[in-house]
VOPAGU-2260 file (C-alpha; in pm, 1 decimal, decimal comma):
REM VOPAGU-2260
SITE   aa  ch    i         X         Y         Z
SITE  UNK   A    0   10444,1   -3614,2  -21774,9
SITE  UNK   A    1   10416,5   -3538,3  -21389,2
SITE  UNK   A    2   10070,8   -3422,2  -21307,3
SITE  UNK   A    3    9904,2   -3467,2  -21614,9
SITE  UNK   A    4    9648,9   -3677,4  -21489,9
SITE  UNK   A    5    9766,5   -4004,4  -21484,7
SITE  UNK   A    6    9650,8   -4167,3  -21194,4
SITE  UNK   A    7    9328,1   -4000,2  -21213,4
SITE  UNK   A    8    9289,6   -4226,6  -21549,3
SITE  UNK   A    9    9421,1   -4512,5  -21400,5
SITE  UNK   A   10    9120,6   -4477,2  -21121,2
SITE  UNK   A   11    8865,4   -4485,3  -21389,8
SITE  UNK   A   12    8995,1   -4854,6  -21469,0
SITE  UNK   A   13    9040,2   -4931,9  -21065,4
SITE  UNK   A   14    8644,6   -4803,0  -21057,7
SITE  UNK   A   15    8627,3   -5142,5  -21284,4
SITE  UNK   A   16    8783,1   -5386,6  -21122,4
SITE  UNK   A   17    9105,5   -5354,1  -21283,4
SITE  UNK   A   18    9474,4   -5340,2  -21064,0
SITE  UNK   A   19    9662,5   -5041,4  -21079,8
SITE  UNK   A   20   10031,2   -4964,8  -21009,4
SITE  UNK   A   21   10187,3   -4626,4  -21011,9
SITE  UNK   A   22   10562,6   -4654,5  -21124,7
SITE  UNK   A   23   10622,9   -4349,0  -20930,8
SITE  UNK   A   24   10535,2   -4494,3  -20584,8
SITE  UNK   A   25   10696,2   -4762,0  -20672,5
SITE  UNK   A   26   10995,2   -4575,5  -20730,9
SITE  UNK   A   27   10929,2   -4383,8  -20376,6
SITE  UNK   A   28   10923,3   -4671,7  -20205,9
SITE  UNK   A   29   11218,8   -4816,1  -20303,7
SITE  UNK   A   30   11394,7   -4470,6  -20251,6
SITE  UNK   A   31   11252,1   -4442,5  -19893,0
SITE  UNK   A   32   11446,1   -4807,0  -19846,8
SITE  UNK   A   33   11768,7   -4708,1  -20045,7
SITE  UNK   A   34   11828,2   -4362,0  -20103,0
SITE  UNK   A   35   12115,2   -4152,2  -19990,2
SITE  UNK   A   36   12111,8   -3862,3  -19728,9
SITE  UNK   A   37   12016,8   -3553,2  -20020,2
SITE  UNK   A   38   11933,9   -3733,5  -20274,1
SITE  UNK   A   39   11659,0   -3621,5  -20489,5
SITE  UNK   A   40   11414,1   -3913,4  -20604,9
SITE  UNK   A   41   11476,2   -3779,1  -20974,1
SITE  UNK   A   42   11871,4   -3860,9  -20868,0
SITE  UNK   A   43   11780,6   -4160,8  -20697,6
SITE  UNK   A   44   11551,4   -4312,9  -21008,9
SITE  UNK   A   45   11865,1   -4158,7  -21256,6
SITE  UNK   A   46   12147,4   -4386,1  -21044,6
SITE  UNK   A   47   11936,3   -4730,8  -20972,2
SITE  UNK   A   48   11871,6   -4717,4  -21372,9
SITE  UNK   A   49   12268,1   -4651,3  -21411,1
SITE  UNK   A   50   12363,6   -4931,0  -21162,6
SITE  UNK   A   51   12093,8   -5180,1  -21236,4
SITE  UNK   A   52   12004,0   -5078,9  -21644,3
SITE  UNK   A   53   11677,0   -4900,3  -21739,6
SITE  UNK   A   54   11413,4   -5150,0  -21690,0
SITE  UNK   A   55   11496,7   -5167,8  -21298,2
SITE  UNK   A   56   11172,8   -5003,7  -21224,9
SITE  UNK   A   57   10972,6   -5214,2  -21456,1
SITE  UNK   A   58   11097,5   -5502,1  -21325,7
SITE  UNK   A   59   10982,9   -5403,2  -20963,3
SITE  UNK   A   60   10638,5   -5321,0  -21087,0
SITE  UNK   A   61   10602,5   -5690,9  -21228,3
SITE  UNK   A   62   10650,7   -5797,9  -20905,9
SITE  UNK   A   63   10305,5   -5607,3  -20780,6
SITE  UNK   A   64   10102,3   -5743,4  -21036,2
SITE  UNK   A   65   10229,4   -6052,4  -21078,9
SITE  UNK   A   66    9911,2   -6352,8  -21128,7
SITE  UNK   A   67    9706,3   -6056,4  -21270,1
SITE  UNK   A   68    9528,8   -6132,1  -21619,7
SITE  UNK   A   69    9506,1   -5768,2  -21662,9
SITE  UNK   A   70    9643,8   -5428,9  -21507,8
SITE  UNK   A   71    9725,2   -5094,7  -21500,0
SITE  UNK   A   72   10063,6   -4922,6  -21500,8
SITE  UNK   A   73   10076,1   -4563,3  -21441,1
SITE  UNK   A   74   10384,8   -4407,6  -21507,5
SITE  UNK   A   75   10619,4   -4581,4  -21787,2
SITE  UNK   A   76   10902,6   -4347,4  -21832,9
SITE  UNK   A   77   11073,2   -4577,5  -22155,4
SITE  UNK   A   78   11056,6   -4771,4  -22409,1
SITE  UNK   A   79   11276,4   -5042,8  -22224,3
SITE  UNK   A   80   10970,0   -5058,9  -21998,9
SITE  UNK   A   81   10764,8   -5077,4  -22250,2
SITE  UNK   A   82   10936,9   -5360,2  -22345,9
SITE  UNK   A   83   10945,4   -5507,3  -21996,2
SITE  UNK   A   84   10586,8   -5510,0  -22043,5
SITE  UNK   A   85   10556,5   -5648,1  -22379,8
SITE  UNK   A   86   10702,0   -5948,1  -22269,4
SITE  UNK   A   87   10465,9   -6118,7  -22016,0
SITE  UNK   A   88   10151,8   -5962,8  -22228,3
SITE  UNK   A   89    9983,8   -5760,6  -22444,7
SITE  UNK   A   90   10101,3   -5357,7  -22389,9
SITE  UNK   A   91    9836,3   -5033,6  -22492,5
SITE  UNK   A   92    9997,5   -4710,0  -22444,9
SITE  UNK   A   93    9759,1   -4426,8  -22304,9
SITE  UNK   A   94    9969,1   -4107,4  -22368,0
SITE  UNK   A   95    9769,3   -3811,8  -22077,4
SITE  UNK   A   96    9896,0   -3479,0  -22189,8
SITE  UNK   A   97    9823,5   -3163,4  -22010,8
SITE  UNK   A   98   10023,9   -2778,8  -22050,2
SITE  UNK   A   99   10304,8   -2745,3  -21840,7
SITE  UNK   A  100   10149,2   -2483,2  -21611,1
SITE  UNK   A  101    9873,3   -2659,0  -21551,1
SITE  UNK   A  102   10045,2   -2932,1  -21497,5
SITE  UNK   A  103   10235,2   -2697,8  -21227,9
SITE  UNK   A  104    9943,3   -2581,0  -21103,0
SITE  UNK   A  105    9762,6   -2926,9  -20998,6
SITE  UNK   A  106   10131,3   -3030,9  -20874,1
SITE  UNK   A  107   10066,6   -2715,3  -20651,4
SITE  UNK   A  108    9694,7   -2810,6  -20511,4
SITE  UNK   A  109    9837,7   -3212,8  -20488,0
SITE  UNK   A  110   10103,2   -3138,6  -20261,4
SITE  UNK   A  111   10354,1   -3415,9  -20320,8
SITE  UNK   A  112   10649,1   -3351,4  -20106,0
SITE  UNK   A  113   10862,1   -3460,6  -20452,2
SITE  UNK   A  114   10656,9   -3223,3  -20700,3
SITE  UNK   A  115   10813,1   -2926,4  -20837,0
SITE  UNK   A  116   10835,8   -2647,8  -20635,1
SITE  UNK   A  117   10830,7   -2371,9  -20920,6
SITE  UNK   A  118   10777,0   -2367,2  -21317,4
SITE  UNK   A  119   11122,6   -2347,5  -21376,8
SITE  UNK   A  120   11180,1   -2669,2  -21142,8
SITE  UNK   A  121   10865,2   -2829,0  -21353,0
SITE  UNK   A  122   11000,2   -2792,2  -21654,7
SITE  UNK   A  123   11434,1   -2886,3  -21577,6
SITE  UNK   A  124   11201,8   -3199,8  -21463,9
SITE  UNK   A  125   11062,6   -3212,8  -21760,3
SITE  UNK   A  126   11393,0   -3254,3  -21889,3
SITE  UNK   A  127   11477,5   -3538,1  -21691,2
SITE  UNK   A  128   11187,0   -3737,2  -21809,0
SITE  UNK   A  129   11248,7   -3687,9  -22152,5
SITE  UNK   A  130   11618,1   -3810,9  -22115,7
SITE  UNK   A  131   11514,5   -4099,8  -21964,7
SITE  UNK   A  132   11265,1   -4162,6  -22250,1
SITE  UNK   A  133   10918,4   -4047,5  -22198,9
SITE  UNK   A  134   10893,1   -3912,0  -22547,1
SITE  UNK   A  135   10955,9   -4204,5  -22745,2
SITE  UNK   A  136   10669,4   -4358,3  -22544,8
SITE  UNK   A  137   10471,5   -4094,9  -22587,4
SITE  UNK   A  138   10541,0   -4088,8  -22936,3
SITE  UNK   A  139   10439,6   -4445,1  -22992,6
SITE  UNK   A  140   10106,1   -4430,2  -22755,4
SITE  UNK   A  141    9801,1   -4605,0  -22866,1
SITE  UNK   A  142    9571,3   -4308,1  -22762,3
SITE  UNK   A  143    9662,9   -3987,7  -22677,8
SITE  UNK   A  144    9401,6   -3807,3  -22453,2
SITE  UNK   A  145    9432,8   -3421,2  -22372,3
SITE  UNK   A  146    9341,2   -3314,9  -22028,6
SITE  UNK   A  147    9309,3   -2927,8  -22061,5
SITE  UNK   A  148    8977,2   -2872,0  -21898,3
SITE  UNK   A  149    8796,8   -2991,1  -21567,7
SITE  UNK   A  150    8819,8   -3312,5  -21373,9
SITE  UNK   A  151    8454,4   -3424,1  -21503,2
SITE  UNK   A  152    8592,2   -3319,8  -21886,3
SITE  UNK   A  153    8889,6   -3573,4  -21866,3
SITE  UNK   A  154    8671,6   -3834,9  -21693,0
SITE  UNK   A  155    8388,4   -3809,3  -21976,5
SITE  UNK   A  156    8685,3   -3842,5  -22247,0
SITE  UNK   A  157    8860,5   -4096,0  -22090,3
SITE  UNK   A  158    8582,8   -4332,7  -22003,5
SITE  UNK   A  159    8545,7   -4358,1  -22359,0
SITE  UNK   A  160    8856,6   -4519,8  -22397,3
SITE  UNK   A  161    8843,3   -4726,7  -22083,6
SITE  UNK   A  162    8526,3   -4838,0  -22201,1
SITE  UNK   A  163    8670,4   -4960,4  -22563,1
SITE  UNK   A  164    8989,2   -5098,7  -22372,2
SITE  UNK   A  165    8770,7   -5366,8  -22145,7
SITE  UNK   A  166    8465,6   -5445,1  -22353,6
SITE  UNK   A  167    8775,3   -5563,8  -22630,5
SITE  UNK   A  168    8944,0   -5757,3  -22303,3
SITE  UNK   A  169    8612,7   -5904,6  -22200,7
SITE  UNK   A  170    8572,5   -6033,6  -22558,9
SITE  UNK   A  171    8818,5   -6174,9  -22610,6
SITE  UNK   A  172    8892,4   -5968,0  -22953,6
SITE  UNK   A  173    9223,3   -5819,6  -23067,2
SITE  UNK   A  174    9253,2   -5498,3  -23058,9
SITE  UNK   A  175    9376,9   -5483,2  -23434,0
């Protein structure tokens, strides 16, 4: 979900080596090429997934780490992208999940001129995400890693996971 602490995971494999893509600015930058005069991005993401089905996003991501052996995608909002995913290699779902109002609150220290500008806002959001899907990934994640506490906390829990993830890619093993 928005400010969970997505891309602050995704870093920890960047630290490595690894490429990273956020969905989201993925989606921003197609919206600051295509969107209309008022539209919100969560409008914007809703109508190109009407007009051009659900994995349009996906699709554009591929494009950014295209030739990569392995990578990063922050942000997967469905199991269509999921799917997306699954077909040009192996997928592990990393489900981040954080309290909405601390979610809110980090949205509020952030700054992002598309973050939610009150609870209320953060949570009709919310909303939106779970229409599109978000839960069923969620549901279906790999590992599931609460971030609840301080920056260093998450870090120190998820580097044990990053650490499992590319010693098993370095291997060569299967994940099983």
């Amino acid at each position: 979900m928005p400010g969970s602490g997505k891309s602050l995971l995704a870093s920890l494999f960047v630290e490595r080596g690894v490429k990273a893509v956020s969905m989201g600015d993925v989606v921003r930058d197609m919206y600051s090429r295509e969107g209309r005069e008022g539209e919100s991005l969560m409008d914007y993401a809703k109508r190109i997934r009407a007009e051009r089905g659900e994995d349009v996003v996906a699709r554009a991501t591929l494009e950014r780490i295209k030739g990569e052996r392995l990578a990063v995608v922050d942000g997967v909002r469905s199991l269509k992208e999921v799917e997306v995913f699954s077909n040009v290699g192996d997928v592990v779902i990393i489900a981040v999940h954080s309290s909405p109002k601390l979610r809110y609150s980090r949205m509020t220290e952030r700054g992002r001129r598309d973050d939610a500008k009150s609870l209320e806002e953060l949570r009709r959001r919310d909303m939106e995400e779970i229409r599109l899907g978000i839960g069923g990934v969620i549901a279906l994640a790999d590992f599931v890693v609460v971030n609840d506490g301080t920056v260093e906390d998450f870090r120190r829990s998820s580097e044990r996971i990053v650490k499992v993830l590319l010693d098993v890619e370095g291997s060569g093993r299967s994940r099983g």
